[in-house]
Phi, psi and omega in degrees: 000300179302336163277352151307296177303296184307338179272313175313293199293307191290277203333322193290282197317314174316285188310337161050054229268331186289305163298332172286343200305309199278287194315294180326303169321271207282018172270316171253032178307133203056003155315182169233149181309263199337293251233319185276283176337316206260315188296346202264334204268328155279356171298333206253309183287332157286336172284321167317272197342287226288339199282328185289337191277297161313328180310319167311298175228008158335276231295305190334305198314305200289353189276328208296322196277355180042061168229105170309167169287343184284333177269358164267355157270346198268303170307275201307336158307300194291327180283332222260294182297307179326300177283350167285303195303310172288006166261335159310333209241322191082032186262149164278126182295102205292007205245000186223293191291165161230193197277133163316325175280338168265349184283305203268012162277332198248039173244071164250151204295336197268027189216320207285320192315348169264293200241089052238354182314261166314309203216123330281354170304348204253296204224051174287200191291325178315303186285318170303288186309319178303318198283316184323328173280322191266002160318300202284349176299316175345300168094016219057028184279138181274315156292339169284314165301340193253334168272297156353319173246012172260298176345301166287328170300333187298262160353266182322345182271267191354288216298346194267307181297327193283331177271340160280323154311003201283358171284299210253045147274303201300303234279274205317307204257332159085155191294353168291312197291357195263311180302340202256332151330294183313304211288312160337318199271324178300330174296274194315319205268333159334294180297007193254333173299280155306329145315318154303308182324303187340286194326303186284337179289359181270305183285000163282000000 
């Protein structure tokens, strides 16, 4: 249960789907509900493939790269923090987000659901790196693994609902309730962050 949560709550807080709300708004500005809809549901099915894929063969890559699990929590604690602190602040995150001017060079309707939508706001280095870390936490438990990938279907679930819901999220908490949701939320994966740091320095 408690590895159920830490895999739901980091996974959630990275992908930030509450925070993604207003840049998405302003991405598809002049959709039709329809035309907003077909763009969030292949942004969120591109993003799975690529989250499953790391998932998948992560650990392969780091054996390939001769990178222990340890220095890769340690890296992925710091990238973790990276991305707590610009949520704190309210800065867009290079680790999720791209620079405003490629977000608004790339909004022709046949494009943006891969780029920027799925990559990287969705399932950027941040995200990638996370599942990647809390995959190997698994340690290969076969029901740890299995809670592992339910977790995550959850999180891509949510994130699916709140972004097809997102006028009337904007509509209800309005752009403050939304700065102060990220920042809360910026808090918990800080304290989530260091903690991966510990873990691995412990296991060093």
């Amino acid at each position: 249960m408690t590895f159920a949560i830490t895999v739901f709550v980091t996974l959630f807080v990275v992908v930030d789907p509450i925070g993604l709300l207003p840049v998405i708004a302003g991405l598809t500005e002049g959709f039709s509900w329809r035309e907003r809809n077909q763009v969030i549901n292949k942004a969120v099915l591109v993003a799975t493939s690529i989250v499953a894929l790391f998932a998948l063969v992560g650990k392969y890559i780091l054996f390939y790269f001769g990178i222990t699990l340890e220095a890769f929590y340690i890296a992925g604690g710091i990238l973790l923090f990276l991305i707590a602190i610009d949520m704190l602040f309210a800065r867009p995150s290079r680790a999720r987000e791209t620079e405003q001017e490629e977000a608004e060079g790339k909004r022709r309707r046949q494009e943006i659901f891969v780029f920027p939508l799925a990559i990287p706001m969705l399932s950027g280095p941040g995200t990638i790196a996370t599942v990647m870390l809390l995959e190997s936490l698994a340690e290969g438990d076969a029901m740890r693994l299995v809670v592992f990938a339910l977790s995550t279907i959850l999180v891509l679930f949510f994130s699916w609902v709140i972004l097809r819901a997102g006028s009337a999220i904007l509509r209800s908490i309005g752009q403050t309730g939304v700065l102060v949701i990220s920042r809360l939320m910026g808090i918990l994966l800080a304290a989530l962050a260091v903690q991966f740091v510990v873990n691995g320095i412990k296991s060093l």
